[in-house]
Structure formats: C-alpha cells, structure tokens
C-alpha positions as CSV (number, residue, x, y, z in Angstrom):
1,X,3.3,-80.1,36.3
2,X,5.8,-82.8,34.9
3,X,6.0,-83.4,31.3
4,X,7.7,-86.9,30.0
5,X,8.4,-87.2,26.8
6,X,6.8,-90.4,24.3
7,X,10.1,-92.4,24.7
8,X,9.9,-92.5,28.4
9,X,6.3,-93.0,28.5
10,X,6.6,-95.6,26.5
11,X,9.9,-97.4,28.9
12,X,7.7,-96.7,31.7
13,X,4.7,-98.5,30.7
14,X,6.7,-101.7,29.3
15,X,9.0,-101.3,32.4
16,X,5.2,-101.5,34.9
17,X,4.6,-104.4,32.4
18,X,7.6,-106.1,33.6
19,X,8.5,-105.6,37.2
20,X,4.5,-104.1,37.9
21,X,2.8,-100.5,38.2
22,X,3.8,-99.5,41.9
23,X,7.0,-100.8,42.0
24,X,7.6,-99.1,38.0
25,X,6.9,-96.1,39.7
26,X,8.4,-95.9,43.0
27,X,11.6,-96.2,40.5
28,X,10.7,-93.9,38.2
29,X,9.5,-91.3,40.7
30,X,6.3,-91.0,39.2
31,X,3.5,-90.7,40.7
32,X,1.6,-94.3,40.6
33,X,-1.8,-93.2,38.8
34,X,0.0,-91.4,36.3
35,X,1.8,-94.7,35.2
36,X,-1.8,-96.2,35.4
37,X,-3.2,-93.3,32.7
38,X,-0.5,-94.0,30.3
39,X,-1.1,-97.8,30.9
40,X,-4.4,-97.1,30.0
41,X,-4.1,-94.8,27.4
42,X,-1.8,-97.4,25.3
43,X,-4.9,-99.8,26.2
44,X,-6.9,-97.8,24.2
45,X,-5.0,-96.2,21.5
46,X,-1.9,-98.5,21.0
47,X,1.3,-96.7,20.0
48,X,-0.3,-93.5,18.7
49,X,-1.0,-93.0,23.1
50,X,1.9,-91.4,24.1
51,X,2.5,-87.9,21.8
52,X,4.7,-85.3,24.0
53,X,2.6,-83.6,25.9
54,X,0.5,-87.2,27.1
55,X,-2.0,-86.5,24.8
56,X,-3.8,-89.5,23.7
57,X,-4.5,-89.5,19.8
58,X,-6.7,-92.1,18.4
59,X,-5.5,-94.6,15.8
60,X,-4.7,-92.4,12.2
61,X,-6.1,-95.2,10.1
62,X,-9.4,-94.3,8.6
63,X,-12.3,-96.5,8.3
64,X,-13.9,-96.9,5.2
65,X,-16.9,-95.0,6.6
66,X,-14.6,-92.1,7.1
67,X,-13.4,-92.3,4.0
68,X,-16.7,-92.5,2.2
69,X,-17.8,-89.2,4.6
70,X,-14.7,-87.1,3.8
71,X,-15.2,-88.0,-0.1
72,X,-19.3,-87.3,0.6
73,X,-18.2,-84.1,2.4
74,X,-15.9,-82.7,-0.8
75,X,-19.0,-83.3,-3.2
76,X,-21.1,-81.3,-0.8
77,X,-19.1,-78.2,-0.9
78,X,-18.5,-78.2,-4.1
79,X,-22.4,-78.6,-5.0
80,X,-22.6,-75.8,-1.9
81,X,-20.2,-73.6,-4.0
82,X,-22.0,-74.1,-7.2
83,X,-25.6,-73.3,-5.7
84,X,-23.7,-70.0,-4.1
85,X,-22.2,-68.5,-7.6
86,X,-26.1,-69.6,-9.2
87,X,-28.1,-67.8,-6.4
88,X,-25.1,-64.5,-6.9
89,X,-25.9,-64.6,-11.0
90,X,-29.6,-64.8,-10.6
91,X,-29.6,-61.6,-8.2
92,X,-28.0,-59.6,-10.0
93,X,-30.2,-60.5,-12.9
94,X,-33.2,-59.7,-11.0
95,X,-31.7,-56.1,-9.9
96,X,-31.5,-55.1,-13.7
C-alpha cells in the first residue's frame, strides 16, 4: 500500500477541484476512489483531513461542552482521590 504525504494530498484534491476527480487522477496515477476519500475527508474535517498516513483527525477546536466536561472530569478525580485516601485512613483505623 501507497502512502502520500499531507502536501500532496492536499495538491491532489485542489488539483480534482480544478481540472475534476478522474482526470486528477489518471495524472496523478492514483487510483480514482482514493482521490474521492481524501475529497471527502477534507469535506468533513477541513484542513486537519490529510495527517501522513491519510488519517482523518477531527477539527482540534473544543466546544465549550468539551471544555466544561474536561474541567467536570478534573473535579471528579480529584473528589475520586480524596474519597480513596478517606476510605485508606478509616481502615486502618478500624484494624486497630
């Protein structure tokens, strides 16, 4: 298997835009629904699409949702952690 790094992902996709998908691949000498996943792929994810390997990463802005979660998250371990050094104390009281 092939791999084609971001930069000419990224030619090969504005070059399909251009001159169209078959013909944008009959030069390139890729295969035509390869071109078409990587067309797709920038659909959905814009320029984070193309990463080295063809991965397709999702945006790396956070919503505030996420943001909110992450922040709701820390407060949970922490109150996890606390709960685990209170339930430790108390047994060894109780072994005494």
């Amino acid at each position: 298997m092939k791999r084609y790094d971001k930069v000419f992902k990224d030619e090969a996709v504005r070059l399909s835009d251009e001159i169209g998908p078959k013909k944008a691949a009959e030069q390139l000498g890729v295969a035509y629904h390869t071109l078409q996943d990587w067309r797709k792929r920038r659909t959905l994810h814009g320029d984070g699409a193309h990463v080295g390997s063809g991965r397709a990463y999702p945006s790396t802005e956070k919503t505030a949702r996420e943001i909110e979660l992450e922040r709701e998250i820390g407060e949970l371990r922490r109150a996890n952690d606390i709960l685990k050094d209170a339930l430790g104390f108390f047994a060894l009281d109780r072994k005494r």
